[in-house]
PyMOL Python script that loads the backbone (N, CA, C, O; Angstrom):
from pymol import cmd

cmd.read_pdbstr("""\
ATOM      1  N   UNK A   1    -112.292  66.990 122.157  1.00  0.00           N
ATOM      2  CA  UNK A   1    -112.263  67.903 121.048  1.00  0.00           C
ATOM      3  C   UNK A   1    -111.046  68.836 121.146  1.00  0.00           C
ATOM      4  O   UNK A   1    -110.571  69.430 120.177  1.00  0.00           O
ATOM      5  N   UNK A   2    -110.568  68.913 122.452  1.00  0.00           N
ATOM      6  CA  UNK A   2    -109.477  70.379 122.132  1.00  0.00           C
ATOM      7  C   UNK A   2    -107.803  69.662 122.011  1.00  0.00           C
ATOM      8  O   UNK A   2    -106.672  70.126 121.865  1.00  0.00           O
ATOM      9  N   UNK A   3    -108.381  68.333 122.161  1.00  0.00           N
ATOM     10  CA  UNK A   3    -107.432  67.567 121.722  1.00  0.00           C
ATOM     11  C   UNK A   3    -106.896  67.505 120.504  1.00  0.00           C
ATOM     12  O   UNK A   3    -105.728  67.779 120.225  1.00  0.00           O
ATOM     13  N   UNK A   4    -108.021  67.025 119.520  1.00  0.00           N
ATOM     14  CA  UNK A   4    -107.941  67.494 118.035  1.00  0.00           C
ATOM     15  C   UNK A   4    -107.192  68.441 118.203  1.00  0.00           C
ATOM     16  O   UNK A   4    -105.988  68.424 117.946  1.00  0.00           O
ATOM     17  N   UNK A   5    -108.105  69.813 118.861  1.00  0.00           N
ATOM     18  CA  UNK A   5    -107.581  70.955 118.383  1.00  0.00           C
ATOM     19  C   UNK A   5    -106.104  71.112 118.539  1.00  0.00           C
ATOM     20  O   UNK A   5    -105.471  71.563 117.584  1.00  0.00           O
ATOM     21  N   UNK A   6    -105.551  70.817 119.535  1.00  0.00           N
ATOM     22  CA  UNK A   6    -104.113  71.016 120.050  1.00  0.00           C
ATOM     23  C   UNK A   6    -103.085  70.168 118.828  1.00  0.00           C
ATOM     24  O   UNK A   6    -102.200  70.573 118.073  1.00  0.00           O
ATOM     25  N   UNK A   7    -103.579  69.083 119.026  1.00  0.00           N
ATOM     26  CA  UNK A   7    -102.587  68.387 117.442  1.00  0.00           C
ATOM     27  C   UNK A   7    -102.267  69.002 116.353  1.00  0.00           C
ATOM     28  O   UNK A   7    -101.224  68.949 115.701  1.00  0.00           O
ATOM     29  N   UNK A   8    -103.926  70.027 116.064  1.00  0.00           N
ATOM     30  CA  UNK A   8    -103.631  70.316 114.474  1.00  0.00           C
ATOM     31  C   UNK A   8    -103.013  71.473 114.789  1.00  0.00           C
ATOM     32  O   UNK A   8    -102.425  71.930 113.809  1.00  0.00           O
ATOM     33  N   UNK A   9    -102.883  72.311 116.030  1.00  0.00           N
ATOM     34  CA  UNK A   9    -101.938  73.252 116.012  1.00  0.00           C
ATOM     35  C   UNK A   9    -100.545  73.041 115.833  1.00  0.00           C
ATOM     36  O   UNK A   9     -99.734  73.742 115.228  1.00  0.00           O
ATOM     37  N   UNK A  10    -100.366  71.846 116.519  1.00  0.00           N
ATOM     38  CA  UNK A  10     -99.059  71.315 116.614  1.00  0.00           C
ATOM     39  C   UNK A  10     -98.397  70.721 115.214  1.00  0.00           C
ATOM     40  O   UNK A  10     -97.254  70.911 114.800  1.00  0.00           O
ATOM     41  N   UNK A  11     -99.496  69.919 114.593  1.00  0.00           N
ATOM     42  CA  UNK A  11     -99.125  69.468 113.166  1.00  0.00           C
ATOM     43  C   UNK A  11     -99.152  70.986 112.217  1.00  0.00           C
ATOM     44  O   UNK A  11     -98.417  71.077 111.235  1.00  0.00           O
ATOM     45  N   UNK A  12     -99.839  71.846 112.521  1.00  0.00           N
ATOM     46  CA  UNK A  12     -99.232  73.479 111.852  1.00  0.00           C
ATOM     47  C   UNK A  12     -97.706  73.995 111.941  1.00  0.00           C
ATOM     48  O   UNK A  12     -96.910  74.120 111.011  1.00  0.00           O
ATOM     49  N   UNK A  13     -97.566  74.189 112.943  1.00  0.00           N
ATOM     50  CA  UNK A  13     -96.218  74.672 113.558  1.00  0.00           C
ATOM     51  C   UNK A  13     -95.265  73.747 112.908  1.00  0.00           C
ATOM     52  O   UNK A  13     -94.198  74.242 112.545  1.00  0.00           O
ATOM     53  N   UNK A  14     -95.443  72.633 112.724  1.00  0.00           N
ATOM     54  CA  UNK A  14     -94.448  71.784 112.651  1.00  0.00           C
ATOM     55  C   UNK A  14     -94.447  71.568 110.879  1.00  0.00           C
ATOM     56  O   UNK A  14     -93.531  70.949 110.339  1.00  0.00           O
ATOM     57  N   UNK A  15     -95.263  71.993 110.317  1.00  0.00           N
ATOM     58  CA  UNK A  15     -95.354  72.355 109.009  1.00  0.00           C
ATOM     59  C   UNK A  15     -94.672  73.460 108.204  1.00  0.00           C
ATOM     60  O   UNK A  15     -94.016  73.387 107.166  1.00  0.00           O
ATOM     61  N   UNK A  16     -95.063  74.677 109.095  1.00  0.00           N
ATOM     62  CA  UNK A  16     -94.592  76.272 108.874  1.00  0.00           C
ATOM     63  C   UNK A  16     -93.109  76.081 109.068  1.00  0.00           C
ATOM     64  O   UNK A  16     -92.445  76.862 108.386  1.00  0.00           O
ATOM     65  N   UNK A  17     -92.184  74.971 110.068  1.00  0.00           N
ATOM     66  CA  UNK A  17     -91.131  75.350 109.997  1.00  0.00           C
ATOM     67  C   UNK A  17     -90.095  74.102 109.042  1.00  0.00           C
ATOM     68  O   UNK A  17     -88.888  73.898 109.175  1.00  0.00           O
ATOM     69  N   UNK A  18     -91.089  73.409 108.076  1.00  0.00           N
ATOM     70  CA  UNK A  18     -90.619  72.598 107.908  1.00  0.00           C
ATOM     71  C   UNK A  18     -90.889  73.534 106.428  1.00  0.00           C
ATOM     72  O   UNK A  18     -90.417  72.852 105.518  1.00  0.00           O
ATOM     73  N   UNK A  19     -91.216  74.264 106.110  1.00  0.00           N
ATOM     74  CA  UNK A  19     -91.534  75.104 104.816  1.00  0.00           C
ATOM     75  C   UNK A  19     -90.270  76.002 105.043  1.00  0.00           C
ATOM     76  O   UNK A  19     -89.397  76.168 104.191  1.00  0.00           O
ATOM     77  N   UNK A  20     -90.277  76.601 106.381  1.00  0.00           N
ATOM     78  CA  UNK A  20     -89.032  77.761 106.304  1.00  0.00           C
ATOM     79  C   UNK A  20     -87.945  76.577 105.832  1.00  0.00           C
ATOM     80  O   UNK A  20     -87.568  76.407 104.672  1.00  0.00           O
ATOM     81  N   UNK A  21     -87.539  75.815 106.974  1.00  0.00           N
ATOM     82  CA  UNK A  21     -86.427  75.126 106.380  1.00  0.00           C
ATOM     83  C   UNK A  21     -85.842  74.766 105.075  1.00  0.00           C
ATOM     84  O   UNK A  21     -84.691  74.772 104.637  1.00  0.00           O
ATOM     85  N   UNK A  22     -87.302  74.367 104.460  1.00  0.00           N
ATOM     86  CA  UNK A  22     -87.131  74.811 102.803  1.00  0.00           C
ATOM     87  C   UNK A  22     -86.855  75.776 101.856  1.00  0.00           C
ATOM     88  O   UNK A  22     -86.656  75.560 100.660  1.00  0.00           O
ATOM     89  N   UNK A  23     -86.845  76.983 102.486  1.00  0.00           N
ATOM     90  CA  UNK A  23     -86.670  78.027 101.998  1.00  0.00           C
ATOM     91  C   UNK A  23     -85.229  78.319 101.873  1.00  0.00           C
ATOM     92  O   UNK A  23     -84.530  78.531 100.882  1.00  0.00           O
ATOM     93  N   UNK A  24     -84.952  78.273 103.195  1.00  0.00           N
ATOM     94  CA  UNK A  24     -83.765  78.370 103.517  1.00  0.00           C
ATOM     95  C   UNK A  24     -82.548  77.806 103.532  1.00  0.00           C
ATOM     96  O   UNK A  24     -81.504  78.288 103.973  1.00  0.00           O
ATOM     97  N   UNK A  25     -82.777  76.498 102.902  1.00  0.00           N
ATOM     98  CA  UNK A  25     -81.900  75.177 103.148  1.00  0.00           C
ATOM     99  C   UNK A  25     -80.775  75.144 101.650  1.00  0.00           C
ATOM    100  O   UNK A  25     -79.753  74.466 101.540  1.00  0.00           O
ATOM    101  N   UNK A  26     -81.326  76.043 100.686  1.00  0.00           N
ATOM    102  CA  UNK A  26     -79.821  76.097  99.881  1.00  0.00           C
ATOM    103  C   UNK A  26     -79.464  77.292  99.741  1.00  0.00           C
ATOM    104  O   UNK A  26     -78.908  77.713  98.727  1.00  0.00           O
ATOM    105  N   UNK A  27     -79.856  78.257 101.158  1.00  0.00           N
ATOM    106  CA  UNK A  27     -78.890  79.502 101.579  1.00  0.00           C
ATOM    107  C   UNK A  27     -77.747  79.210 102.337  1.00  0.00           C
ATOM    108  O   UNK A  27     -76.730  79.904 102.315  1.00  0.00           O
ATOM    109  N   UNK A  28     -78.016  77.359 103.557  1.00  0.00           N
ATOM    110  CA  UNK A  28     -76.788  76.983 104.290  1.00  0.00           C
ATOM    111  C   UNK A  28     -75.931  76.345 103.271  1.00  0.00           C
ATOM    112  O   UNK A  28     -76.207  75.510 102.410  1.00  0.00           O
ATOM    113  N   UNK A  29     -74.534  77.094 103.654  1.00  0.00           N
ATOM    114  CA  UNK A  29     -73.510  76.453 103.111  1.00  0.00           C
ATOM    115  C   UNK A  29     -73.477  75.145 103.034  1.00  0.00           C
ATOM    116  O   UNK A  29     -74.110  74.571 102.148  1.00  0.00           O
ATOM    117  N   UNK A  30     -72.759  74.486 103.919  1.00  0.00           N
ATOM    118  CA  UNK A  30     -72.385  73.077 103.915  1.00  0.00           C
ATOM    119  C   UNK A  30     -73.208  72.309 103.629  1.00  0.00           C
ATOM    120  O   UNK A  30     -72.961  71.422 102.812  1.00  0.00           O
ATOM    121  N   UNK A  31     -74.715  72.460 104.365  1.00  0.00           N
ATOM    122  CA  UNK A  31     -75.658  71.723 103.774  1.00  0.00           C
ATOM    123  C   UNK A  31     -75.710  70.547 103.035  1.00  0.00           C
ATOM    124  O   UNK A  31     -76.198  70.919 101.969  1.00  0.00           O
ATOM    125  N   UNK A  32     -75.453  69.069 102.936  1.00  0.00           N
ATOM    126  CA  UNK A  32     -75.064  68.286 101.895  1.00  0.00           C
ATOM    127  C   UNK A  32     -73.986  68.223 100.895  1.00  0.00           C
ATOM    128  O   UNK A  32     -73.944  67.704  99.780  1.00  0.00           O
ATOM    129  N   UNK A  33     -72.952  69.021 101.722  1.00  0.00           N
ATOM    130  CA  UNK A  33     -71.544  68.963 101.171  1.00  0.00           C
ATOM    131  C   UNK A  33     -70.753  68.544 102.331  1.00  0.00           C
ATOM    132  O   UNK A  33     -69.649  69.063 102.168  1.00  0.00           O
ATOM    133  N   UNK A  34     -70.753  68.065 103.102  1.00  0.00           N
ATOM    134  CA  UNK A  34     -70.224  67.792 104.553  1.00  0.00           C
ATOM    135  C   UNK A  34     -69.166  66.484 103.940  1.00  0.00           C
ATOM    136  O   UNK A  34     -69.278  65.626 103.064  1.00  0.00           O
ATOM    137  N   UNK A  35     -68.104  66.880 104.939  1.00  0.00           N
ATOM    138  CA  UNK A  35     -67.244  65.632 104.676  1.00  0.00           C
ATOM    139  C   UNK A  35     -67.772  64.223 104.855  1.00  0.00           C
ATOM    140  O   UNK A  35     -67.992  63.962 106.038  1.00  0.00           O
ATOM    141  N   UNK A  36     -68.063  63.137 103.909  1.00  0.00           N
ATOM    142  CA  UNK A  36     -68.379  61.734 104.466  1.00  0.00           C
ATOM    143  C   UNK A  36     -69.561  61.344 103.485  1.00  0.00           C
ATOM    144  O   UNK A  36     -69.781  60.197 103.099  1.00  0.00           O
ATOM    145  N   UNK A  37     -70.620  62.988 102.983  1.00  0.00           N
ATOM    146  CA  UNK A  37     -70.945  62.410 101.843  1.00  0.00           C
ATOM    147  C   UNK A  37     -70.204  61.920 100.764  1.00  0.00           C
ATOM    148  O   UNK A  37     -68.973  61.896 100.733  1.00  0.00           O
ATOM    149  N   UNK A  38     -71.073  61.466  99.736  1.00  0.00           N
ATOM    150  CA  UNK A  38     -70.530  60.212  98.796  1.00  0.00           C
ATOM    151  C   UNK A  38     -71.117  60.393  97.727  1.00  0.00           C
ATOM    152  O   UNK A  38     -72.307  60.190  97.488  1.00  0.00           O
ATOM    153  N   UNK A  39     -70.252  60.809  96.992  1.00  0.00           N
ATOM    154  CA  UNK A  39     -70.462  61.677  95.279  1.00  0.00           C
ATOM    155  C   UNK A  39     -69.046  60.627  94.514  1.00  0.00           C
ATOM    156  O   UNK A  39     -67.855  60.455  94.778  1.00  0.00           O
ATOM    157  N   UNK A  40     -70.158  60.044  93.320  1.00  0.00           N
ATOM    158  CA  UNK A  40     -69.226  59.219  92.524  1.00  0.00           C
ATOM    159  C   UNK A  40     -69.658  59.601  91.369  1.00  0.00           C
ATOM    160  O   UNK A  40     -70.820  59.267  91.140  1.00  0.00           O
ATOM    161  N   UNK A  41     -69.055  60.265  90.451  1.00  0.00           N
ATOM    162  CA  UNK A  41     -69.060  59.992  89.062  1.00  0.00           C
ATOM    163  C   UNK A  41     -68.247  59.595  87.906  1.00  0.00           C
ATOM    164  O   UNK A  41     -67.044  59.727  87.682  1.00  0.00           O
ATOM    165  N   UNK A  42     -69.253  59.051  87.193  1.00  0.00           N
ATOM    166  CA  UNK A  42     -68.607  58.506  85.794  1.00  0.00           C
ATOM    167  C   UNK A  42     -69.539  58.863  84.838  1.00  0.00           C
ATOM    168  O   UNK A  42     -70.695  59.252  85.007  1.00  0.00           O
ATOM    169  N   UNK A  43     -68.802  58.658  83.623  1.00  0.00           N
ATOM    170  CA  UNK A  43     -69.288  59.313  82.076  1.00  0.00           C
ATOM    171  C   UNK A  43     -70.797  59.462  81.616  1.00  0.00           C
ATOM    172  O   UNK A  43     -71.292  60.137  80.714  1.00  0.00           O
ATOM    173  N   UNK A  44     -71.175  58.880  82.241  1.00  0.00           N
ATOM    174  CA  UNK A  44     -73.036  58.546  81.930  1.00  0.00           C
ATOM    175  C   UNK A  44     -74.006  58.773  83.104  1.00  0.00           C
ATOM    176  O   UNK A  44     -75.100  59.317  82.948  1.00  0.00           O
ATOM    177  N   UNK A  45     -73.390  58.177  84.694  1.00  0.00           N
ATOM    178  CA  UNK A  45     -73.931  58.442  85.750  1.00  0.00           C
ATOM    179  C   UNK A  45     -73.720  59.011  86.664  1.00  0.00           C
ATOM    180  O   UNK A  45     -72.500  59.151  86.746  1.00  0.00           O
ATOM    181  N   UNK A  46     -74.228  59.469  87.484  1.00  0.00           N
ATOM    182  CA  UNK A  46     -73.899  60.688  88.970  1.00  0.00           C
ATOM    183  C   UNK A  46     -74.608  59.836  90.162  1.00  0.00           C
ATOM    184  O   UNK A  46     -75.830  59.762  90.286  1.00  0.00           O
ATOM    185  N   UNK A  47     -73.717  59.236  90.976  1.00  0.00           N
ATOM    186  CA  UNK A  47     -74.616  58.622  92.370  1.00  0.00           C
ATOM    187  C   UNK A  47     -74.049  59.754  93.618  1.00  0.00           C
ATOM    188  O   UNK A  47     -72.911  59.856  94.075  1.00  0.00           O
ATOM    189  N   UNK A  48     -75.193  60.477  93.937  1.00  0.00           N
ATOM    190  CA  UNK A  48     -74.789  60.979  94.835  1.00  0.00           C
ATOM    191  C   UNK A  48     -75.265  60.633  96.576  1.00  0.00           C
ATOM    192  O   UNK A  48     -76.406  61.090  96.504  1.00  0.00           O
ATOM    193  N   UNK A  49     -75.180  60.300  97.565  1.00  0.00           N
ATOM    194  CA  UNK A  49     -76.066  60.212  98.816  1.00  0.00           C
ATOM    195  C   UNK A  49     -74.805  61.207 100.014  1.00  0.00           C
ATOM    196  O   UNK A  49     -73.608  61.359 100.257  1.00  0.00           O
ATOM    197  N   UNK A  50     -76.122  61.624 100.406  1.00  0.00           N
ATOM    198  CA  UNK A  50     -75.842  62.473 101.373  1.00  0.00           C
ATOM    199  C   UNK A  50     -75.496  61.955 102.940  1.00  0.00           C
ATOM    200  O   UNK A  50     -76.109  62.373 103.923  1.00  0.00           O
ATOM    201  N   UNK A  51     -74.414  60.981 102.992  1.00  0.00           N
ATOM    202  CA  UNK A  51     -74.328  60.470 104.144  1.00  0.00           C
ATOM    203  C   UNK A  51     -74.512  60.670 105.700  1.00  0.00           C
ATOM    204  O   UNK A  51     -75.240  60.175 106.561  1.00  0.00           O
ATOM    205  N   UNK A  52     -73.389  61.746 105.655  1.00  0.00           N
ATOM    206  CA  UNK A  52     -72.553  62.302 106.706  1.00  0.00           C
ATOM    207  C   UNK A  52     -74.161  63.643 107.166  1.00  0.00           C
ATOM    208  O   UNK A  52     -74.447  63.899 108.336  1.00  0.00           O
ATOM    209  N   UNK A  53     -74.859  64.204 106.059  1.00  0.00           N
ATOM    210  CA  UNK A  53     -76.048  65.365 106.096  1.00  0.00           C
ATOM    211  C   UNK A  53     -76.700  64.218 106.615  1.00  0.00           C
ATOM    212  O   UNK A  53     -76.382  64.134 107.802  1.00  0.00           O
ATOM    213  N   UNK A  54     -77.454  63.304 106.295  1.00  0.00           N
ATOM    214  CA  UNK A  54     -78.515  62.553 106.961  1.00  0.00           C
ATOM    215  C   UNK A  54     -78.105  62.052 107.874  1.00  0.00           C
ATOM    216  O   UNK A  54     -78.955  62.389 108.699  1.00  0.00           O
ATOM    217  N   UNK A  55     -77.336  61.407 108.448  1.00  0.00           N
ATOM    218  CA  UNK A  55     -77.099  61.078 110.165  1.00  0.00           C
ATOM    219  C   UNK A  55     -77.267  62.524 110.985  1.00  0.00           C
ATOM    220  O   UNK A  55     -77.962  62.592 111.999  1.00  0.00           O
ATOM    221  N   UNK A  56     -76.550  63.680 110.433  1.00  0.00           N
ATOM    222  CA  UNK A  56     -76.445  65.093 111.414  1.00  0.00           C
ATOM    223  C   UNK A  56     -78.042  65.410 111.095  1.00  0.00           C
ATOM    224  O   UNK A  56     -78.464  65.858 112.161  1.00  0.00           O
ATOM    225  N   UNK A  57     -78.622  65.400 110.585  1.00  0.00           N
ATOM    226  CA  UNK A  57     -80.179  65.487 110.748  1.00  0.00           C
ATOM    227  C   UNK A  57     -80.819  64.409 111.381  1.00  0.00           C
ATOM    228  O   UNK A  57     -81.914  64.752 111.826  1.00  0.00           O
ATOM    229  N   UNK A  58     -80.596  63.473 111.542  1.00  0.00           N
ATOM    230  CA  UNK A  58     -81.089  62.121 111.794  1.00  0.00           C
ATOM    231  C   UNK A  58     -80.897  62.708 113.382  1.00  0.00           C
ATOM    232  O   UNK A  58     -81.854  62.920 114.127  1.00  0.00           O
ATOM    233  N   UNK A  59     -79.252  62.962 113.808  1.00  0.00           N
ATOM    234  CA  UNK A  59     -79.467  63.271 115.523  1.00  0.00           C
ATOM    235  C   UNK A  59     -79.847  64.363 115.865  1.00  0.00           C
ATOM    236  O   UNK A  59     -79.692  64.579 117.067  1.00  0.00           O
ATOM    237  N   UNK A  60     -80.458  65.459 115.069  1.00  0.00           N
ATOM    238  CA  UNK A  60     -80.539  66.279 115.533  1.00  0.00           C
ATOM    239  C   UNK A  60     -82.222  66.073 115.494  1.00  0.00           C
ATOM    240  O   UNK A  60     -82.548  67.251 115.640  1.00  0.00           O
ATOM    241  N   UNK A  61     -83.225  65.486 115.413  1.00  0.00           N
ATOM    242  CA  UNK A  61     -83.826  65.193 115.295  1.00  0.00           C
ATOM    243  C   UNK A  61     -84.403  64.340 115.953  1.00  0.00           C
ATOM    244  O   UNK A  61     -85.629  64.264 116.034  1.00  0.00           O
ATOM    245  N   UNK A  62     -83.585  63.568 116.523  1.00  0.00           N
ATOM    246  CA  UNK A  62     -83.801  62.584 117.725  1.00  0.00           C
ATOM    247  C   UNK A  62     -83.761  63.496 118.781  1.00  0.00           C
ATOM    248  O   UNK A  62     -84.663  63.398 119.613  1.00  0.00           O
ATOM    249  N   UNK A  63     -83.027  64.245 118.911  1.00  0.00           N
ATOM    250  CA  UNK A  63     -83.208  65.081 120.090  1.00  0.00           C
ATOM    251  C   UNK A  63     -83.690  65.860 120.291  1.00  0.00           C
ATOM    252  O   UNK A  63     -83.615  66.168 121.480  1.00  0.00           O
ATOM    253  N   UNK A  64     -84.404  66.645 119.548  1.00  0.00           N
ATOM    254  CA  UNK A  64     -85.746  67.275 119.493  1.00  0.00           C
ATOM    255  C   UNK A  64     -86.757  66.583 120.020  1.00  0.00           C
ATOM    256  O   UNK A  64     -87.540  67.256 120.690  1.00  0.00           O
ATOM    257  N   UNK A  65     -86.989  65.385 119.915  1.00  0.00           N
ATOM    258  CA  UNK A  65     -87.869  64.506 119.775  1.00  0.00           C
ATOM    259  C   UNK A  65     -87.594  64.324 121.043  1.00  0.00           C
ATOM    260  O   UNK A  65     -88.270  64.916 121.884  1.00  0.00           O
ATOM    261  N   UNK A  66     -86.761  63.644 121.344  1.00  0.00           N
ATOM    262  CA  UNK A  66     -86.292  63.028 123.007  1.00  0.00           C
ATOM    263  C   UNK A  66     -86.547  64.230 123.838  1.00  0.00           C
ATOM    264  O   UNK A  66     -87.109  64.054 124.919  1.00  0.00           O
ATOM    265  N   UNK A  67     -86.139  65.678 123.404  1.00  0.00           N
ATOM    266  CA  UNK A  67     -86.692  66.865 124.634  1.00  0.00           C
ATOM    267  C   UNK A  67     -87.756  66.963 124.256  1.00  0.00           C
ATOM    268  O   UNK A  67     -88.349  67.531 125.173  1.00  0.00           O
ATOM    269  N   UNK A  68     -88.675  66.711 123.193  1.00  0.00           N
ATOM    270  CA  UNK A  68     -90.105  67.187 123.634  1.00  0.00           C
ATOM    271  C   UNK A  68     -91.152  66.145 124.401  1.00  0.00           C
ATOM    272  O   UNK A  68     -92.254  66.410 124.882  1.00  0.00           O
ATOM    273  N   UNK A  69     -90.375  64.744 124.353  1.00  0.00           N
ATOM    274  CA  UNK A  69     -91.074  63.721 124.945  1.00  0.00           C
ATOM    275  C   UNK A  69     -90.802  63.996 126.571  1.00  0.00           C
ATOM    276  O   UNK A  69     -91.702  63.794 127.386  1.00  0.00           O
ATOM    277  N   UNK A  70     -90.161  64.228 126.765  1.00  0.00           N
ATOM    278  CA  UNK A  70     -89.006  64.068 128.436  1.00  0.00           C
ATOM    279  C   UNK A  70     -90.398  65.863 128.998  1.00  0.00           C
ATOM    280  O   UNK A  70     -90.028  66.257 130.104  1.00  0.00           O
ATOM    281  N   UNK A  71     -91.628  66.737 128.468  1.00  0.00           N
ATOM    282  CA  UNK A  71     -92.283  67.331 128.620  1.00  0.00           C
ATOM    283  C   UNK A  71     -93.277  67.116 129.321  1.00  0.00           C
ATOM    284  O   UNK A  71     -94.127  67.993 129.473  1.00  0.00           O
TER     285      UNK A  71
END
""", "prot")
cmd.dss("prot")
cmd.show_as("cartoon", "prot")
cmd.util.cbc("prot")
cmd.orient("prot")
């Protein structure tokens, strides 16, 4: 049982800062303007993907992950 309990603390925490991040995430500058994203437009359509932002989240994220496992 305090197993449960410990998860859903953990799945909390990991909620609360995934809300701040939201809050806060079109106060950071660069944020999805980073050199390497990939913004094309023409007269009718806008393709935008955030390249270069999703890999730098992608590793920063792995390594979070990798130090909380290595616990």
């Amino acid at each position: 049982m305090q197993e449960i309990a410990k998860t859903l603390i953990i799945f909390g925490i990991i909620l609360i800062a995934v809300g701040i991040i939201l809050i806060f995430a079109p106060k950071l500058p660069y944020l999805g303007r980073l050199p390497g994203d990939i913004y094309w437009e023409k007269k009718n359509f806008t393709i935008y993907f955030p390249l270069t932002t999703c890999l730098l989240i992608s590793v920063i994220l792995s390594l979070i992950f990798w130090l909380w496992s290595r616990r």
